[in-house]
PyMOL Python script that loads the backbone (N, CA, C, O; Angstrom):
from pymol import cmd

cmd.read_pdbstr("""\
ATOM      1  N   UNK A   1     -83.023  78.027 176.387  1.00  0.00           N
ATOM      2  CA  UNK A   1     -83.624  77.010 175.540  1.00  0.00           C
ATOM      3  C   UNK A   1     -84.716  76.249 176.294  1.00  0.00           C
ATOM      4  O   UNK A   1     -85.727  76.176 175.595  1.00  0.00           O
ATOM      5  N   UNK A   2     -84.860  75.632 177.534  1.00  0.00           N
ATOM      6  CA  UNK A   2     -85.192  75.357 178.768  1.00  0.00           C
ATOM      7  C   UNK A   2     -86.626  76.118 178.404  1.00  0.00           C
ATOM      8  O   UNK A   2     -87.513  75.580 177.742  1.00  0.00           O
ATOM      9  N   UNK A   3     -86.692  77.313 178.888  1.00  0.00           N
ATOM     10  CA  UNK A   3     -87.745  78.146 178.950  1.00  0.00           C
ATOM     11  C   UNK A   3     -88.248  77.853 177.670  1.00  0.00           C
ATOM     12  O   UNK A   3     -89.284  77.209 177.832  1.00  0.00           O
ATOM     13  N   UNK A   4     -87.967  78.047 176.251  1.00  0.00           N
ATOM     14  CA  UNK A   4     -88.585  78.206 175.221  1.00  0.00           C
ATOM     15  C   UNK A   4     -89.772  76.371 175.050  1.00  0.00           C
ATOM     16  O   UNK A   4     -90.894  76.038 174.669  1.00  0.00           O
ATOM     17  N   UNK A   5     -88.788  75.877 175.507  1.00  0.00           N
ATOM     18  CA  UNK A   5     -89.494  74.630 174.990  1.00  0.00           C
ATOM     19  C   UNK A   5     -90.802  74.349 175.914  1.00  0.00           C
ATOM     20  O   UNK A   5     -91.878  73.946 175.472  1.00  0.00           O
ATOM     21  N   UNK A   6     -90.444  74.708 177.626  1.00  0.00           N
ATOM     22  CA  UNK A   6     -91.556  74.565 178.721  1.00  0.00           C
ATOM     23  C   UNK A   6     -92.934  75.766 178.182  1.00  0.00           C
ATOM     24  O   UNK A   6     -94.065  75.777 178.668  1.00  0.00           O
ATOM     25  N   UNK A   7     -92.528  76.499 177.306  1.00  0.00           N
ATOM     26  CA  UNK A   7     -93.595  77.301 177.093  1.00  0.00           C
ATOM     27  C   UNK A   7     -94.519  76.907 175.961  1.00  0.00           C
ATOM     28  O   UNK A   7     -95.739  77.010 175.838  1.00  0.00           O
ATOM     29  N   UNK A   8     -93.348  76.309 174.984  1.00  0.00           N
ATOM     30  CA  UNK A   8     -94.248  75.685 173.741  1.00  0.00           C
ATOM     31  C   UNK A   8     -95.410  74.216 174.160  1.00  0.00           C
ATOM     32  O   UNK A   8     -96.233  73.690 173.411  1.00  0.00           O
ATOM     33  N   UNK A   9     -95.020  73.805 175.849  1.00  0.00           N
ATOM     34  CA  UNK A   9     -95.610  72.695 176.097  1.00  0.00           C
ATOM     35  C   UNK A   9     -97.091  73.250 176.446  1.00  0.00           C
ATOM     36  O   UNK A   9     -98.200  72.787 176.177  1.00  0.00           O
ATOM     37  N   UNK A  10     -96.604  74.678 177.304  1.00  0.00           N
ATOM     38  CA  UNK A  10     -97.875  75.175 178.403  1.00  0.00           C
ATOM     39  C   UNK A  10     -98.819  75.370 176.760  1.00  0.00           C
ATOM     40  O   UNK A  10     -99.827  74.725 176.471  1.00  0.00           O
ATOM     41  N   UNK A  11     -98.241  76.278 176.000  1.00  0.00           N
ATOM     42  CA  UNK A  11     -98.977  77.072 174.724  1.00  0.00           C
ATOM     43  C   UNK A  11     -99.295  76.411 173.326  1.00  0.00           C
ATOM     44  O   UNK A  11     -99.861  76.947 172.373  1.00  0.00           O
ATOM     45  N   UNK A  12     -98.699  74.856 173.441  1.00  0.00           N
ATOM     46  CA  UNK A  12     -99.155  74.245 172.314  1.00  0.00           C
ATOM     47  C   UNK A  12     -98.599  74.474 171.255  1.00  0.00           C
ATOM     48  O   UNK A  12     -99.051  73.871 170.281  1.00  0.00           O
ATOM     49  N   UNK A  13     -97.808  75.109 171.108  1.00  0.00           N
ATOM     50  CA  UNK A  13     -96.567  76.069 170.344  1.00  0.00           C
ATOM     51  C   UNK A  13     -96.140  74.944 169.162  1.00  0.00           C
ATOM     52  O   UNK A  13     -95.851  73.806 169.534  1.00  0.00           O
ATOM     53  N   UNK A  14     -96.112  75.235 167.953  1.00  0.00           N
ATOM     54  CA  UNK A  14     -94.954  74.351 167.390  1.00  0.00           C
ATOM     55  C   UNK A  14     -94.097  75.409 167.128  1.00  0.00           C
ATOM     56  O   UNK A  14     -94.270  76.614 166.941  1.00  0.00           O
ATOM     57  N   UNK A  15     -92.931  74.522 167.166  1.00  0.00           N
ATOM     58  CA  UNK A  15     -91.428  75.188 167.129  1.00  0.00           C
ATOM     59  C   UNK A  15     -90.682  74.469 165.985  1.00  0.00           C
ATOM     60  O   UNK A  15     -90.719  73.265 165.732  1.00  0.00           O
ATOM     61  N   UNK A  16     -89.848  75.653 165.202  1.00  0.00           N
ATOM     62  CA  UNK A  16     -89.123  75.246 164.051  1.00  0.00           C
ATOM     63  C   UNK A  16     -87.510  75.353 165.083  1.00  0.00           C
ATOM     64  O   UNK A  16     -87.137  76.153 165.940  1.00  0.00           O
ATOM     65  N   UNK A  17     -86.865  74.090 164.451  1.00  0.00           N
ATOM     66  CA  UNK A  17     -85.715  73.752 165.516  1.00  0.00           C
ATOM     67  C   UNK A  17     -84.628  73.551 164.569  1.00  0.00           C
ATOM     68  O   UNK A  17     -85.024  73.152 163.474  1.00  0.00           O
ATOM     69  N   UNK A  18     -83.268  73.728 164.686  1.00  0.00           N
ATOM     70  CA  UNK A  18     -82.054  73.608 164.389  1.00  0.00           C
ATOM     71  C   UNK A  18     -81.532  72.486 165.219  1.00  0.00           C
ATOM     72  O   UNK A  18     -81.480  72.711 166.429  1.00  0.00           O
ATOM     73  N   UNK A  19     -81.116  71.265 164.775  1.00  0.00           N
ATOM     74  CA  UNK A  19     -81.050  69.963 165.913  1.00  0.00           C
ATOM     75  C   UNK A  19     -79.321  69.541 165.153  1.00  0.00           C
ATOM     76  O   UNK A  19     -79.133  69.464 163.939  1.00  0.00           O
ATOM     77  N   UNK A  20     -78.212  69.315 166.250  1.00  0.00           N
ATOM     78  CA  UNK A  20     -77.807  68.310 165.705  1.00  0.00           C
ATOM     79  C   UNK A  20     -77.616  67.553 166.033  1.00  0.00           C
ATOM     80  O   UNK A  20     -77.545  67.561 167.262  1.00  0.00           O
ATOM     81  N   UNK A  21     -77.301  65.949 165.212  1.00  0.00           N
ATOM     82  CA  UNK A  21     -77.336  64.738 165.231  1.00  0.00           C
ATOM     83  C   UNK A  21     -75.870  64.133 166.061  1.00  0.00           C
ATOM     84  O   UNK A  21     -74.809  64.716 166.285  1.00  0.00           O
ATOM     85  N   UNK A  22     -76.284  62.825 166.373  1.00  0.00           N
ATOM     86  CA  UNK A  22     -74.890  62.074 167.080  1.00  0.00           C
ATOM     87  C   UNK A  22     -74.056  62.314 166.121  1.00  0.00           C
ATOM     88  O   UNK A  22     -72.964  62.765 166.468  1.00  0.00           O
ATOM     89  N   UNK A  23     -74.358  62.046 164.328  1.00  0.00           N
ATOM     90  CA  UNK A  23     -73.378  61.533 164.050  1.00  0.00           C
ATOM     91  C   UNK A  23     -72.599  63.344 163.238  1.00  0.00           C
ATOM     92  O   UNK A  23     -71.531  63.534 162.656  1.00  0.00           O
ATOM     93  N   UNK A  24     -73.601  64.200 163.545  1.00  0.00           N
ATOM     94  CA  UNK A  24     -72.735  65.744 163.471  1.00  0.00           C
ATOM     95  C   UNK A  24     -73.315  66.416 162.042  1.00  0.00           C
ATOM     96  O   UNK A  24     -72.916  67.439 161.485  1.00  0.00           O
ATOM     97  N   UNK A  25     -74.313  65.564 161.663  1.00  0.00           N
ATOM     98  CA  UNK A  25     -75.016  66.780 160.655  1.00  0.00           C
ATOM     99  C   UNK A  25     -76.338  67.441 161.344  1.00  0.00           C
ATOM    100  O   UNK A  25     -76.791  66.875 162.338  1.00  0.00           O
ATOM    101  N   UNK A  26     -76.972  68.613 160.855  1.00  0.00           N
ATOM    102  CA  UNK A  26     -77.622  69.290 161.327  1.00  0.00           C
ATOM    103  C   UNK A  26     -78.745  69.331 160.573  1.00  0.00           C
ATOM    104  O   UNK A  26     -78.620  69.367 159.349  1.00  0.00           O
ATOM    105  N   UNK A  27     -80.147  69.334 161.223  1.00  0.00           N
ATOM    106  CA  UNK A  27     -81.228  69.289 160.366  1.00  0.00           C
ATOM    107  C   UNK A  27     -82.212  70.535 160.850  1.00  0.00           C
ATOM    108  O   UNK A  27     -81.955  71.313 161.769  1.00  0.00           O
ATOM    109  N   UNK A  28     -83.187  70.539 160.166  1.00  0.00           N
ATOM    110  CA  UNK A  28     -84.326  71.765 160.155  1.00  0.00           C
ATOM    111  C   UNK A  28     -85.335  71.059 160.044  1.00  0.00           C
ATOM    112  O   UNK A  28     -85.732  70.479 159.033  1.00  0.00           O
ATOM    113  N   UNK A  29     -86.005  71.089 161.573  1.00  0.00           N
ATOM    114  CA  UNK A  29     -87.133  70.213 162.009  1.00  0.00           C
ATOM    115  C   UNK A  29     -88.207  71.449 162.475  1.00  0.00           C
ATOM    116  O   UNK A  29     -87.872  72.497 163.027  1.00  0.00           O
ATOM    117  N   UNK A  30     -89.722  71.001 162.067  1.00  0.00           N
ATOM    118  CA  UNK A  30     -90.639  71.851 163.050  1.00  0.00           C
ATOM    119  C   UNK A  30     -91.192  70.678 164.228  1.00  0.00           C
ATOM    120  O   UNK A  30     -91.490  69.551 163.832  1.00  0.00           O
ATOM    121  N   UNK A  31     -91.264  70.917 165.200  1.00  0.00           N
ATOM    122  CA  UNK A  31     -91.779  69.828 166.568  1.00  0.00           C
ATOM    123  C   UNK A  31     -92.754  70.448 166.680  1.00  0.00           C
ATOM    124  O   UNK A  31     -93.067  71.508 166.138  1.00  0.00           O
ATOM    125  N   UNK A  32     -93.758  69.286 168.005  1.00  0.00           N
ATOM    126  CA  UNK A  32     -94.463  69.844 168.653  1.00  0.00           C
ATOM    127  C   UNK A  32     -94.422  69.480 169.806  1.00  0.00           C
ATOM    128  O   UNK A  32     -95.255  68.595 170.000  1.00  0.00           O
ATOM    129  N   UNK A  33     -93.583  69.853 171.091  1.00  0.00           N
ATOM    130  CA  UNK A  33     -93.295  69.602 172.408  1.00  0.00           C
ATOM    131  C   UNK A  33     -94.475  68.734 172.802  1.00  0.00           C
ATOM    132  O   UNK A  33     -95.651  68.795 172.444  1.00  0.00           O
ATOM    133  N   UNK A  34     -93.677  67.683 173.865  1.00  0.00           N
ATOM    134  CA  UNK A  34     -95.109  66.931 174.545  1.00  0.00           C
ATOM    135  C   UNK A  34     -94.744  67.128 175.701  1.00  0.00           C
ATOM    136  O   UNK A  34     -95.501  67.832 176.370  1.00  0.00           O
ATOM    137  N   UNK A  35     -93.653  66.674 176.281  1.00  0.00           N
ATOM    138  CA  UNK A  35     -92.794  66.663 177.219  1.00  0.00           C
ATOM    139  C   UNK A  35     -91.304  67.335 177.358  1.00  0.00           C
ATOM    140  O   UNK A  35     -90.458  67.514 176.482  1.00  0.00           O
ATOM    141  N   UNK A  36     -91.270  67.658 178.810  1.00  0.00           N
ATOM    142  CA  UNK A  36     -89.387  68.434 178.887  1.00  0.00           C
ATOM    143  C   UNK A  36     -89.046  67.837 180.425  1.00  0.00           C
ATOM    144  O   UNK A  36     -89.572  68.098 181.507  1.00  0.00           O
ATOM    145  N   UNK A  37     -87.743  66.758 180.002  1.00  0.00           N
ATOM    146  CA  UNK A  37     -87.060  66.673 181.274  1.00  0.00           C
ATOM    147  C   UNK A  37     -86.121  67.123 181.011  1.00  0.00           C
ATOM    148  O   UNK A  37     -85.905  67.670 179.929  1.00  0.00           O
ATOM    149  N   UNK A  38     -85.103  66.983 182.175  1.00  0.00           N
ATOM    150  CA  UNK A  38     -83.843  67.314 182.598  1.00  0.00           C
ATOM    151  C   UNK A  38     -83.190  67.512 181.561  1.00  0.00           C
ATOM    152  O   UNK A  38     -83.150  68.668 181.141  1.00  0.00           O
ATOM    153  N   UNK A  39     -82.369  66.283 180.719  1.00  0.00           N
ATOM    154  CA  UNK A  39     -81.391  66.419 179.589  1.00  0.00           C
ATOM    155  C   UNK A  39     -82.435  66.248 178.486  1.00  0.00           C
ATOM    156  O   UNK A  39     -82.357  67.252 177.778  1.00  0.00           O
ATOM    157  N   UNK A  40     -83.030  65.725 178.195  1.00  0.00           N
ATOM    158  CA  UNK A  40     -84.187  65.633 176.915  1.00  0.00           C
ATOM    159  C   UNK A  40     -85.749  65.909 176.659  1.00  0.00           C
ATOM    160  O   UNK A  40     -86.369  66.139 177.697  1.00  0.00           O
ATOM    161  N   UNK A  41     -86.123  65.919 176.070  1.00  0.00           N
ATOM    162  CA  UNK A  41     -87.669  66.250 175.780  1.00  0.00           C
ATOM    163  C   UNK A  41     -88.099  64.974 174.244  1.00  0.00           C
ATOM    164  O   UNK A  41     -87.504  64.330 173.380  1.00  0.00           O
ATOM    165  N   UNK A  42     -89.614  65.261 174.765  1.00  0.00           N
ATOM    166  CA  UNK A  42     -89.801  64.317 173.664  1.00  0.00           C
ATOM    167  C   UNK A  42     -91.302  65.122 172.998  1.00  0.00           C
ATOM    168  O   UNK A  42     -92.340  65.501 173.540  1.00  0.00           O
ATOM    169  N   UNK A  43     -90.817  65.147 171.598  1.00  0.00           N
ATOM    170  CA  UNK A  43     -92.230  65.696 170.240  1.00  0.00           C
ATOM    171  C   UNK A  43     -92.336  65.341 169.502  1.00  0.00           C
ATOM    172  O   UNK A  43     -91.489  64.556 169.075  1.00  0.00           O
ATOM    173  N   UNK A  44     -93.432  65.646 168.810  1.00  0.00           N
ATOM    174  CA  UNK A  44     -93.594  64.979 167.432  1.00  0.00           C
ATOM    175  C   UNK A  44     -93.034  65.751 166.441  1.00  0.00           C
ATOM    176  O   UNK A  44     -93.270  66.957 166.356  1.00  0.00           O
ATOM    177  N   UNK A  45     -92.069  64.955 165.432  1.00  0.00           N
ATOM    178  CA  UNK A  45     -91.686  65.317 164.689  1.00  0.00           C
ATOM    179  C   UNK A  45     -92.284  65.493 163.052  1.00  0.00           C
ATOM    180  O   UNK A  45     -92.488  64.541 162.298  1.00  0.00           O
ATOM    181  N   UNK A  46     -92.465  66.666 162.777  1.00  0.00           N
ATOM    182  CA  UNK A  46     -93.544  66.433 161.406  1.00  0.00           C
ATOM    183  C   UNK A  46     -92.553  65.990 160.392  1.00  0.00           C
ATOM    184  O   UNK A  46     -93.062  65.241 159.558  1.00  0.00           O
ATOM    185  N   UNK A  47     -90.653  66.348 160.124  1.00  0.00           N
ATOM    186  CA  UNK A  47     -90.030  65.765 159.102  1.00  0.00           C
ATOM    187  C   UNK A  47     -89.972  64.238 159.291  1.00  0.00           C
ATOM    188  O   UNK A  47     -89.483  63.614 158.350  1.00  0.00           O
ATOM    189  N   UNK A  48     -90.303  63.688 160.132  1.00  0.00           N
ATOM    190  CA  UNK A  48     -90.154  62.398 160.341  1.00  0.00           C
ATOM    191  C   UNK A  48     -92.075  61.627 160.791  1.00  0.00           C
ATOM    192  O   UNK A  48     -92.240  60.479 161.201  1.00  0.00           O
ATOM    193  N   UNK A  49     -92.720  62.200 160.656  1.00  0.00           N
ATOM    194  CA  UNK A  49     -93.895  62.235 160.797  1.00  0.00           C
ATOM    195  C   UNK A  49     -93.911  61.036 161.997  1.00  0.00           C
ATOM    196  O   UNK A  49     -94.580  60.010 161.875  1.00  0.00           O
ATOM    197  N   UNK A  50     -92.974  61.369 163.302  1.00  0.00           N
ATOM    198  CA  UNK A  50     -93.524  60.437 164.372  1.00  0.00           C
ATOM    199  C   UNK A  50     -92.875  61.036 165.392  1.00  0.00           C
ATOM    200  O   UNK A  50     -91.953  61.798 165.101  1.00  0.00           O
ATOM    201  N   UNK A  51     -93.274  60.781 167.008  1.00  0.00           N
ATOM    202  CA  UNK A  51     -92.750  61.200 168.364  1.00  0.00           C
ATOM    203  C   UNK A  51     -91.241  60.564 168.344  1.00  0.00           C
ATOM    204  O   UNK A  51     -90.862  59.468 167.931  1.00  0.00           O
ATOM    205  N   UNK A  52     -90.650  61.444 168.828  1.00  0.00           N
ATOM    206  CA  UNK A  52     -89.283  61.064 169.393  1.00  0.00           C
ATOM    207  C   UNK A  52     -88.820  62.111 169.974  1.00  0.00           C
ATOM    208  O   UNK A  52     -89.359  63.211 169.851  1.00  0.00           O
ATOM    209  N   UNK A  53     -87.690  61.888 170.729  1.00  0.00           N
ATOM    210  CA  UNK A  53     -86.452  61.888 171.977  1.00  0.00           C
ATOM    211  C   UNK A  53     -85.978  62.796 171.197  1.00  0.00           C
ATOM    212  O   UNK A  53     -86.062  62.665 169.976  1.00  0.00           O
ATOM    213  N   UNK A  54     -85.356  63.946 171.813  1.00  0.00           N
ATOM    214  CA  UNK A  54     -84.548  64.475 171.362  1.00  0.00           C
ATOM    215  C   UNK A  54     -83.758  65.646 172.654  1.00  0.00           C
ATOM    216  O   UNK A  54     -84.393  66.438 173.350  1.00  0.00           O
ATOM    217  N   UNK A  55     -82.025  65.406 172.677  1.00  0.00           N
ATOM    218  CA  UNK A  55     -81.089  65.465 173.586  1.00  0.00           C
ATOM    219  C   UNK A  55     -81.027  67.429 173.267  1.00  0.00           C
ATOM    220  O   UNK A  55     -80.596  67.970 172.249  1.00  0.00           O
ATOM    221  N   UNK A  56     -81.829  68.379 174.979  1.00  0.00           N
ATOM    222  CA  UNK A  56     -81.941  69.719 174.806  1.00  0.00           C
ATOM    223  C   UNK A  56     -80.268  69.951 174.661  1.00  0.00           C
ATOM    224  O   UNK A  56     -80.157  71.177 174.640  1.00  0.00           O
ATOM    225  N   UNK A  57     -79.022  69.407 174.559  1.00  0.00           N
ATOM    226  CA  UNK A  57     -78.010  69.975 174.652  1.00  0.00           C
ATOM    227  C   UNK A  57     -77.535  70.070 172.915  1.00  0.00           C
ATOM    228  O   UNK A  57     -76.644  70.850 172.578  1.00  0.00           O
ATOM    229  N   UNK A  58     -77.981  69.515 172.280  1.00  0.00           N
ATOM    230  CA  UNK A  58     -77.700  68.853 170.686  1.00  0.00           C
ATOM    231  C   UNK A  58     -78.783  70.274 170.264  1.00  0.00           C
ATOM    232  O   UNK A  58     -78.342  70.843 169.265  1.00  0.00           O
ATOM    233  N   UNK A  59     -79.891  70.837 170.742  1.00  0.00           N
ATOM    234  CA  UNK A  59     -80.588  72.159 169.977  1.00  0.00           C
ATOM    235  C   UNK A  59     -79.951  73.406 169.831  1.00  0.00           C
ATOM    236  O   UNK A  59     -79.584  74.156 170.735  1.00  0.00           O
ATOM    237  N   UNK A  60     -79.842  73.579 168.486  1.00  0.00           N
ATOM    238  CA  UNK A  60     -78.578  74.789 168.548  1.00  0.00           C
ATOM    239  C   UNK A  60     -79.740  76.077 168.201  1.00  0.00           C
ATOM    240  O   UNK A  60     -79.362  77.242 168.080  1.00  0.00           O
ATOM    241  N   UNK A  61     -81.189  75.669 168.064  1.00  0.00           N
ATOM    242  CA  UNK A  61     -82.098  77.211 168.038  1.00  0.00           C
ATOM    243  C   UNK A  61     -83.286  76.174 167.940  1.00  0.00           C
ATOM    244  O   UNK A  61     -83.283  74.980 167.641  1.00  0.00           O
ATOM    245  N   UNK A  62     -84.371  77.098 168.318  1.00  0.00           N
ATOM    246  CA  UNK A  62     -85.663  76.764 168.610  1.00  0.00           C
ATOM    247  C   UNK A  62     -86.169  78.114 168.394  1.00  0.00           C
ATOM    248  O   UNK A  62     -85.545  79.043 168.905  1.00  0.00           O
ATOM    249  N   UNK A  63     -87.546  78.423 167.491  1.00  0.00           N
ATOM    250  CA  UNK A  63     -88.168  79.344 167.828  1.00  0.00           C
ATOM    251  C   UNK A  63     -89.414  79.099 166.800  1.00  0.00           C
ATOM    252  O   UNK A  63     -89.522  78.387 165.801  1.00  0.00           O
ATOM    253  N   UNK A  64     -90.650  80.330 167.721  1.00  0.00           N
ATOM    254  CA  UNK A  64     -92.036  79.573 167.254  1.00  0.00           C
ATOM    255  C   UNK A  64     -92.400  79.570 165.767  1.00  0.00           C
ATOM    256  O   UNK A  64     -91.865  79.981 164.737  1.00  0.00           O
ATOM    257  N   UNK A  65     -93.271  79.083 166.012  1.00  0.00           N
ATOM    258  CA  UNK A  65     -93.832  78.925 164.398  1.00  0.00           C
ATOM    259  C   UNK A  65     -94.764  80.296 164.018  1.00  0.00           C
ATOM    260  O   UNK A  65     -95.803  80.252 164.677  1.00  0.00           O
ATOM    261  N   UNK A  66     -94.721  81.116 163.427  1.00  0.00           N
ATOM    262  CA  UNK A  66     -95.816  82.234 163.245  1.00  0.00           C
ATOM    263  C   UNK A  66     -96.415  82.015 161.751  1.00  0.00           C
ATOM    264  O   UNK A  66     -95.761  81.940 160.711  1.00  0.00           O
ATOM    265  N   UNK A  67     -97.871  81.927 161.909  1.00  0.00           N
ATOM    266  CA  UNK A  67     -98.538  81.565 160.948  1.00  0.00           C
ATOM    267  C   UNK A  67     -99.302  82.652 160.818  1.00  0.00           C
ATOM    268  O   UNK A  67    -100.078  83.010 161.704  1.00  0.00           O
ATOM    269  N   UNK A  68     -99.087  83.508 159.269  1.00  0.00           N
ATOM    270  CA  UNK A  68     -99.725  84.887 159.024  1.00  0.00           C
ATOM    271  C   UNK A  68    -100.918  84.506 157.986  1.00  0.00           C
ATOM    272  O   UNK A  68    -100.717  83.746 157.039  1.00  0.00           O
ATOM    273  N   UNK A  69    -101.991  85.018 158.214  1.00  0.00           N
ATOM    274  CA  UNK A  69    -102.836  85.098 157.367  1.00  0.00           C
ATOM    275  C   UNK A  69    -103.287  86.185 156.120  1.00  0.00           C
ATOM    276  O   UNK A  69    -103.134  87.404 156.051  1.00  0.00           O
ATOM    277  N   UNK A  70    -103.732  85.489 155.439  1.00  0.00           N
ATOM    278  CA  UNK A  70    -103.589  86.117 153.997  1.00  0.00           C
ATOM    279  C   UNK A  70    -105.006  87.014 153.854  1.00  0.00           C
ATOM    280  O   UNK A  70    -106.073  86.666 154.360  1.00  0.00           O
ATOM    281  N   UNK A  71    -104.784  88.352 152.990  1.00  0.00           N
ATOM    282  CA  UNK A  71    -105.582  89.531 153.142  1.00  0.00           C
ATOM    283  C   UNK A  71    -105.779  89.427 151.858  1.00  0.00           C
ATOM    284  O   UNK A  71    -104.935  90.039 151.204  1.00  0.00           O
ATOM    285  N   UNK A  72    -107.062  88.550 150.877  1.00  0.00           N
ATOM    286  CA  UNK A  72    -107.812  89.392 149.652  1.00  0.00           C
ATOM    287  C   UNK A  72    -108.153  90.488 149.554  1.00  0.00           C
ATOM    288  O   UNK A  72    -109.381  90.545 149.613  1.00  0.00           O
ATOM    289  N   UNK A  73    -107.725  91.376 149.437  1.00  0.00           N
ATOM    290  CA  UNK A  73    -108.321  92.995 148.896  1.00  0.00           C
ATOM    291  C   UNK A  73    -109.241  93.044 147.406  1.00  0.00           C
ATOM    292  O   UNK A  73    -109.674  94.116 146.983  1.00  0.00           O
TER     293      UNK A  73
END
""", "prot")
cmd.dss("prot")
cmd.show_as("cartoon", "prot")
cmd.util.cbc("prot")
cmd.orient("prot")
């Protein structure tokens, strides 16, 4: 998990995330990494349209965002 997030920092990456909460429900967030320490990292959150904290042990999946483009024929 570690790796995924230090890469979305180097690559600008947004990441669609599986997070859960203190109080034990689970949400479906896309971030955009700013920072990664030790126990937490901090991104912007677009469901909450602001930066915040969030604990790497509480991420139960992370993975990138792939944005396909559309082919008029």
């Amino acid at each position: 998990m570690l790796k995924t997030l230090e890469r979305s920092v180097n690559y600008g990456e947004v990441l669609e995330m599986m997070y859960l909460a203190k109080d034990g429900s689970i949400s479906k967030r896309k971030i955009k990494v700013l920072w990664v320490g030790d126990a937490s990292f901090r991104a912007y959150c677009f469901l909450r349209r602001s930066k915040r904290t969030f604990l790497i042990e509480n991420v139960l999946a992370a993975v990138p965002v792939r944005y396909k483009e559309r082919v008029v024929i």
